[in-house]
C-alpha positions as CSV (number, residue, x, y, z in Angstrom):
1,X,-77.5,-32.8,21.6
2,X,-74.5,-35.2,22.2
3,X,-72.3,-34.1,24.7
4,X,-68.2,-33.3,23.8
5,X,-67.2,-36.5,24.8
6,X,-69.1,-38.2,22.4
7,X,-67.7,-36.4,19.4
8,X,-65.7,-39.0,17.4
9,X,-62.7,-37.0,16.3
10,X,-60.7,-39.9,14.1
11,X,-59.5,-38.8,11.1
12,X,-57.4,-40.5,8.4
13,X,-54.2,-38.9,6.7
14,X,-51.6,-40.4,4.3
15,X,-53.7,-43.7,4.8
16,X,-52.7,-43.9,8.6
17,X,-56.0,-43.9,10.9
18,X,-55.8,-41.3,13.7
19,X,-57.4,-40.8,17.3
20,X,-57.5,-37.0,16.4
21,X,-57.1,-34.9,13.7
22,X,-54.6,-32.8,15.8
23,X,-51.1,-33.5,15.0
24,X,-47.8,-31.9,16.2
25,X,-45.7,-31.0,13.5
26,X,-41.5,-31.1,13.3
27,X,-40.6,-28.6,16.2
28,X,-38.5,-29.2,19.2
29,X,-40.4,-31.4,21.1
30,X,-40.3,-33.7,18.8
31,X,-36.7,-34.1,18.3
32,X,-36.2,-36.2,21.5
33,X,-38.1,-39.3,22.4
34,X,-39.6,-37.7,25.7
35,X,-41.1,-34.9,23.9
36,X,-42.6,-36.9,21.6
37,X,-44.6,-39.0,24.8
38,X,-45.2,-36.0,26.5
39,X,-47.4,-34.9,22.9
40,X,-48.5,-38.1,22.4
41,X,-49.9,-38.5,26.0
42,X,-51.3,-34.9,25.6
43,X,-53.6,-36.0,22.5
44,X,-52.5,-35.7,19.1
45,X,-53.0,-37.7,16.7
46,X,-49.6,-38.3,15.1
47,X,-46.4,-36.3,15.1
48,X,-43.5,-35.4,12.6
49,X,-39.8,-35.5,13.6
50,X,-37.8,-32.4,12.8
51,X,-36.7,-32.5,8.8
52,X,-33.3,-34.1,7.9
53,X,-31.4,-31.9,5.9
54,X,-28.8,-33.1,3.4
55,X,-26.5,-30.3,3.3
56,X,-26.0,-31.1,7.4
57,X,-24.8,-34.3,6.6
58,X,-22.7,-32.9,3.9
59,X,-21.4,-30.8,5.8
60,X,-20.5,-33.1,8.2
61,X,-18.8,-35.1,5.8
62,X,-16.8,-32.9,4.5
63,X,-15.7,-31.4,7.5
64,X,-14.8,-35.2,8.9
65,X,-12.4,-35.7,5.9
66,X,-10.6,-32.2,6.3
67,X,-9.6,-32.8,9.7
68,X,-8.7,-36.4,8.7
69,X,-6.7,-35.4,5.8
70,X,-5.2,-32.3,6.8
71,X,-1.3,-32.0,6.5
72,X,-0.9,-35.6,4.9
73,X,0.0,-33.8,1.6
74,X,3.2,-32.4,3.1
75,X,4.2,-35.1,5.8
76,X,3.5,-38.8,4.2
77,X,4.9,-40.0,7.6
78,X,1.5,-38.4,8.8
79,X,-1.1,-40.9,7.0
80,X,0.5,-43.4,10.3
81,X,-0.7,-40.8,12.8
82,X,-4.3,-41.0,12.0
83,X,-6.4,-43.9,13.9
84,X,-9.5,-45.7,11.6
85,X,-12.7,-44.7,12.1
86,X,-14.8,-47.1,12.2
87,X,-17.4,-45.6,15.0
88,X,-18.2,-42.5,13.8
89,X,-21.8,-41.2,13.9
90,X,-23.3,-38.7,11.8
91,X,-26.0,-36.8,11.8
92,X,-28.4,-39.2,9.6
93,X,-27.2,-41.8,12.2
94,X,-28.5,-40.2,14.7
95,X,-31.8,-39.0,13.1
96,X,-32.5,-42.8,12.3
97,X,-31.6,-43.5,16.3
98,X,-34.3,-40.8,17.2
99,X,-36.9,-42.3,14.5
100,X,-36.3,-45.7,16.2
101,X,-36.5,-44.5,19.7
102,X,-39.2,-42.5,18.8
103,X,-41.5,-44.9,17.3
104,X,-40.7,-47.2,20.6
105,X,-42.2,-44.2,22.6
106,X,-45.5,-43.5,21.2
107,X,-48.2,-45.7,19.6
108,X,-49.3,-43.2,17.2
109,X,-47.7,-43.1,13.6
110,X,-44.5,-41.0,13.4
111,X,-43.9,-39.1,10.4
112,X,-40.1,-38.6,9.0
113,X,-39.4,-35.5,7.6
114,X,-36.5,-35.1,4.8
115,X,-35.0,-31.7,3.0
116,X,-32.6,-32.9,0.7
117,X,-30.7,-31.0,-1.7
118,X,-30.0,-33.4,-4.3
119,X,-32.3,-35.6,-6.4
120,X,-29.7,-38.5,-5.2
121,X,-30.1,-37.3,-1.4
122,X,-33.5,-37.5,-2.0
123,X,-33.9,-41.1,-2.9
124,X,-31.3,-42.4,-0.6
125,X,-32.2,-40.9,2.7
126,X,-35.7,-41.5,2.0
127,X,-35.2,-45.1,1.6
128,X,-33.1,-45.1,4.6
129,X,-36.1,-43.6,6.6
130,X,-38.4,-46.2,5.3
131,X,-36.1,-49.1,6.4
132,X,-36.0,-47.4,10.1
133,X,-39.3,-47.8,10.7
134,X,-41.1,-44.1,9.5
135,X,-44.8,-44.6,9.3
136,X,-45.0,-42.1,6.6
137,X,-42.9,-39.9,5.0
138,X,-42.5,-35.7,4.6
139,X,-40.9,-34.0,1.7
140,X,-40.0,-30.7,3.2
141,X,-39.6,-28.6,-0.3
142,X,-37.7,-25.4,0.5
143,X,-36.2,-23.6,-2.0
144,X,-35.4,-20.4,-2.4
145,X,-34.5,-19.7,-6.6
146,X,-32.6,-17.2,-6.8
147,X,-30.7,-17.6,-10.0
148,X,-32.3,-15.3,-12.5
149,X,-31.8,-17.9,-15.7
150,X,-34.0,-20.2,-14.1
151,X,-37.5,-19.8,-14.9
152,X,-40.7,-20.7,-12.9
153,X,-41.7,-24.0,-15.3
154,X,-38.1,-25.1,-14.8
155,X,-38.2,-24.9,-10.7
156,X,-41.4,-26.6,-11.1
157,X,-40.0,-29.7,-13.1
158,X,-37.5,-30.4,-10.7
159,X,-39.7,-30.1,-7.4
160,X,-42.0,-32.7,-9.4
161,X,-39.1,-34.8,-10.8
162,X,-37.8,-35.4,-7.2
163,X,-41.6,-35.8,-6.0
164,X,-42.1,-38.5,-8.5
165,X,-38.4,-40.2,-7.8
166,X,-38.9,-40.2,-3.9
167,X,-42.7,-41.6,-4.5
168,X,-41.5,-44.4,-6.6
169,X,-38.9,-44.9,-4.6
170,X,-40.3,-45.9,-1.4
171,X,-43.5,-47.8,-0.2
172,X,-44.2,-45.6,2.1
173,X,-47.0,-42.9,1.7
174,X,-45.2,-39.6,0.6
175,X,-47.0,-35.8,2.2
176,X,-45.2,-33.1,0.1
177,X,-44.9,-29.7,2.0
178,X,-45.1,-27.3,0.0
179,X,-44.1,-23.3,0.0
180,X,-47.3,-20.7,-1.3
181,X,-44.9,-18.8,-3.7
182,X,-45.4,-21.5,-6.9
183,X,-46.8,-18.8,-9.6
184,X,-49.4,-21.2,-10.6
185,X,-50.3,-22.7,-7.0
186,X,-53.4,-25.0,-8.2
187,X,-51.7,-26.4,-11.2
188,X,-48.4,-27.3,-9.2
189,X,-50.4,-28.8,-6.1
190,X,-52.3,-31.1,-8.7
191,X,-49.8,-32.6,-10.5
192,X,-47.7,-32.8,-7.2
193,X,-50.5,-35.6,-6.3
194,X,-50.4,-36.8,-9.9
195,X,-46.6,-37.6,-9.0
196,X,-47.5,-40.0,-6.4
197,X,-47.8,-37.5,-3.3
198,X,-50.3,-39.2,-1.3
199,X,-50.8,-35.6,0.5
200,X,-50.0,-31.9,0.7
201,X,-48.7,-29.8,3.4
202,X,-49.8,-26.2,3.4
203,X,-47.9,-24.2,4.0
204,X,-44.0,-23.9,4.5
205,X,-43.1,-20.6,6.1
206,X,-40.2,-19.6,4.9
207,X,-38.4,-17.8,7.4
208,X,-36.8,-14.2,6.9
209,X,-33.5,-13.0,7.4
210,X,-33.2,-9.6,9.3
211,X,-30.6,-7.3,9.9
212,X,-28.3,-6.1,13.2
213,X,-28.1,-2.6,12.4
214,X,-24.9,-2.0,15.3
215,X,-23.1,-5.0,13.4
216,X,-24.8,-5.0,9.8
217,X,-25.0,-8.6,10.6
218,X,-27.1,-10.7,8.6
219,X,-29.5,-12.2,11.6
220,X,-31.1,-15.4,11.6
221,X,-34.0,-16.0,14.3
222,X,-37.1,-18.8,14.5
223,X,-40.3,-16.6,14.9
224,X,-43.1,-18.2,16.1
225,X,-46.7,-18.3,14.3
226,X,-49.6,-16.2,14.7
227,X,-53.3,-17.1,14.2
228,X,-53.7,-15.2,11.4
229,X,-51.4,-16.7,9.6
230,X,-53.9,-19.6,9.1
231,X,-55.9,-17.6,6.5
232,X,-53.1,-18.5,3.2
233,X,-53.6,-22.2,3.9
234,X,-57.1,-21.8,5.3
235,X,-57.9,-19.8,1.3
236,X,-55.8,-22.7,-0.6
237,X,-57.4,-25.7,1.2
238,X,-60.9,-24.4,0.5
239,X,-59.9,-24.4,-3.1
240,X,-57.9,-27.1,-3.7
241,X,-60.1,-29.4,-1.8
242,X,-63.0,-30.0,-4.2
243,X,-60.7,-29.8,-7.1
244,X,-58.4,-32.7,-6.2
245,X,-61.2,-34.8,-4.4
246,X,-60.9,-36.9,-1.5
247,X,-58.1,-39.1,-2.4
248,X,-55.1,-37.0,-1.3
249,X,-54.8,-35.7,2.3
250,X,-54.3,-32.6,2.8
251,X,-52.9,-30.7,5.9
252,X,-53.2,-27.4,7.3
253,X,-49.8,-25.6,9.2
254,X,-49.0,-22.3,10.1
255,X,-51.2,-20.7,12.8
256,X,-53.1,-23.5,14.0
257,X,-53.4,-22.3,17.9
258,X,-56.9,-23.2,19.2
259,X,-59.9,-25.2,19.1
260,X,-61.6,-23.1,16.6
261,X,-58.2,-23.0,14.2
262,X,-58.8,-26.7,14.2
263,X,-62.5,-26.3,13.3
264,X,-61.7,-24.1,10.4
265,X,-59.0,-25.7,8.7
266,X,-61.4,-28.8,8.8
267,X,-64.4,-26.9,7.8
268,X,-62.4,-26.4,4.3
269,X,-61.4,-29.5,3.9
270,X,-58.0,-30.5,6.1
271,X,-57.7,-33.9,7.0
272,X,-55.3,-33.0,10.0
273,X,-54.3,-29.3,11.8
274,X,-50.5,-29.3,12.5
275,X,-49.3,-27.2,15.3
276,X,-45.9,-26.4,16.4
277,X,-45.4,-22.5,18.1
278,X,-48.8,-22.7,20.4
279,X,-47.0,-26.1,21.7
280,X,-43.9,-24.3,21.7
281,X,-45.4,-21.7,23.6
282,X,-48.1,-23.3,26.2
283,X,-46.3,-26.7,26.5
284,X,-47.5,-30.0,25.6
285,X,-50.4,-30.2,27.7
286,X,-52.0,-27.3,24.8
287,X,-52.7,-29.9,22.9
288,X,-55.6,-31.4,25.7
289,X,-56.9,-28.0,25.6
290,X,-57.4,-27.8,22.0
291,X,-58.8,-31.1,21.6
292,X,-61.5,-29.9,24.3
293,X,-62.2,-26.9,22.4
294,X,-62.9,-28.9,19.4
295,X,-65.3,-31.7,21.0
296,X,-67.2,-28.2,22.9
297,X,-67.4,-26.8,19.4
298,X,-68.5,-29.9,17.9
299,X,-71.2,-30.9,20.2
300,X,-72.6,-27.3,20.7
301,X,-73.0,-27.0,16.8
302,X,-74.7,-30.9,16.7
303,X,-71.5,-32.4,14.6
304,X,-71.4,-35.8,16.1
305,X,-67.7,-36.2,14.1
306,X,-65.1,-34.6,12.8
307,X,-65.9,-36.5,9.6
308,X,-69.1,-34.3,9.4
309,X,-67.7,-31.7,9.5
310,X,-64.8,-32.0,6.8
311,X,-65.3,-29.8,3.2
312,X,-68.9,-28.1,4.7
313,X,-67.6,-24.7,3.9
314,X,-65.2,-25.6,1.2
315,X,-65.1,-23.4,-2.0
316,X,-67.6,-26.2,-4.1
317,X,-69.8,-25.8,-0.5
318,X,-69.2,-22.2,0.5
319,X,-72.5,-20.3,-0.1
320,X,-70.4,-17.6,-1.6
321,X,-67.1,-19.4,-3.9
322,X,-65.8,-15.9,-4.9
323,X,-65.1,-15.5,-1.3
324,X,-62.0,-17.5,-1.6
325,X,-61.1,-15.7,-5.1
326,X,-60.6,-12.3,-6.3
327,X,-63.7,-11.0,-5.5
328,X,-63.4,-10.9,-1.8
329,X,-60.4,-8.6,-2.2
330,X,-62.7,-5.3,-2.7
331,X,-65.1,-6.9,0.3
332,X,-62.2,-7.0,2.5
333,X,-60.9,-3.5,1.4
334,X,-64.3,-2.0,1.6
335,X,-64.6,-3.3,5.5
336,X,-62.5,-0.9,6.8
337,X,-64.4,2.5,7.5
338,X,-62.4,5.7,7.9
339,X,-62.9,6.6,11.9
340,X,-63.1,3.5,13.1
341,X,-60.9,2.5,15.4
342,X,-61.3,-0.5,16.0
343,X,-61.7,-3.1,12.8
344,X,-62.9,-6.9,13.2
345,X,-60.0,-9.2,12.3
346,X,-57.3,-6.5,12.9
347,X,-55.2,-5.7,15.9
């Protein structure tokens, strides 16, 4: 048996070759060029800068040109009073300053991450990203459709219109990350790589507004992942693996926490595990311990790579394909016995 140190863990994703297949996805370490050593020095095998969001630099803007403007409609004497500004920096400014400083920093390939609300923000910002240096790029897809005269089909064909505008766009390989919620989730992730998206990220967790009861305040707080939350994209990986092929990459995110998440999410098919809260919560130096789990894992079960490894228990591999269908929901109802207290897989 070859021992863990032997255990070739390279993996490839968006076309970029990697030293591991762990990767630390867009969190607050990697927001500032020291976290982003401190991860890459720990192991992984690429990282992704927090997204850039349209409506911040909108925002922004508009805000800039208030201040600027204000009271000149009553005073023209007042248009003197205001200086040029000709050294303001905004928030995309500075999110090209941390791609550059970041990619300085590390030697493995930096991901740029983009939420744009506009099919025009789209295109521009992701060109700018491309022009700064980004090794790849991440369409960060959250929406939220609320209006009740849009339909389904109709979100759909403007996800894949921006998809296919942004691919076209820019020479740089494009990872969409996509939400669960898309009512026909196999269809959608398909013809999101028939758009040009050279991979998928699965999935987005939408975070959930809560309530101050003293104030009636709408509250809005960052929650951290929990391993079980790996089973959604563990379920759609194992699917959508042998029905796409191996052309796109696909990545598994939410709930990655351990050497054995990683196993798993490769089992089914992943090309890369992203992790964000176990960093958040263990530090940088989590990421060494996961990447000795893996090789222990690895070695003790005679995988000599992760490469081995990839799509063995996908659902076109899996000795039993309904278990990632309907079937398995009875299974799973039918393992709970009344008395028991305690239940594998619950807490």
């Amino acid at each position: 048996m070859a021992g863990p140190g032997s255990v070739d863990l390279r993996t490839t994703y968006l076309g970029l070759q990697l030293s591991s297949p762990i990767v630390a996805s867009a969190g607050p370490l990697t927001r500032d060029a020291d976290g982003a050593r401190a991860l890459a020095d720990a192991g992984v095998g690429a990282l992704v800068l927090p997204s850039l969001f349209e409506e911040e630099i909108v925002a922004e803007e508009v805000g800039l040109s208030f201040a600027l403007e204000a009271g000149s409609e009553h005073f023209a004497e007042a248009l003197d009073y205001f200086p040029t500004v000709t050294n303001f920096t905004s928030t995309a400014d500075r999110y090209l300053e941390l791609l550059e400083e970041t990619k300085k920093a590390v030697e493995v390939p930096v991901v740029a991450s983009l939420n744009a609300s506009s099919t025009g923000g789209w295109m521009r910002y992701a060109k700018l990203l491309a022009e700064a240096g980004a090794d790849a790029l991440e369409l960060n897809v959250y929406r939220v459709p609320t209006d009740p005269q849009l339909t389904a089909a109709q979100v759909e064909e403007k996800d894949l219109a921006l998809v296919t505008n942004v691919c076209a766009g820019v020479s740089l390989p494009v990872a969409v990350k996509l939400s669960p919620y898309y009512s026909a989730m196999a269809s959608f992730a398909a013809r999101v790589v028939a758009a040009g998206a050279s991979g998928l990220v699965l999935f987005n967790r939408f975070y959930q507004p809560d309530l101050d009861l003293e104030t009636m305040d709408v509250i809005s707080k960052v929650e951290l992942s929990r391993t079980w939350e790996l089973r959604l994209p563990l379920r759609w990986i194992a699917i959508l693996r042998p029905q796409l092929g191996p052309g796109p990459s696909l990545a598994a995110t939410s709930g990655v926490h351990t050497g054995p998440d990683v196993v798993k999410v490769l089992a089914v098919g992943a090309d890369v595990a992203m992790m964000t809260s176990a960093i958040l919560q263990s530090g940088p130096g989590h990421v060494s311990v996961v990447e000795s789990e893996l090789r222990s894992w690895l070695a003790e079960h005679d995988y000599t790579s992760v490469a081995e490894l990839r799509g063995s228990v996908s659902q076109a591999t899996s000795i039993d394909a309904s278990a990632f269908e309907r079937a398995n929901y009875l299974k799973t109802l039918h393992s709970w016995t009344t008395g028991d207290h305690l239940v594998p897989g619950l807490d």
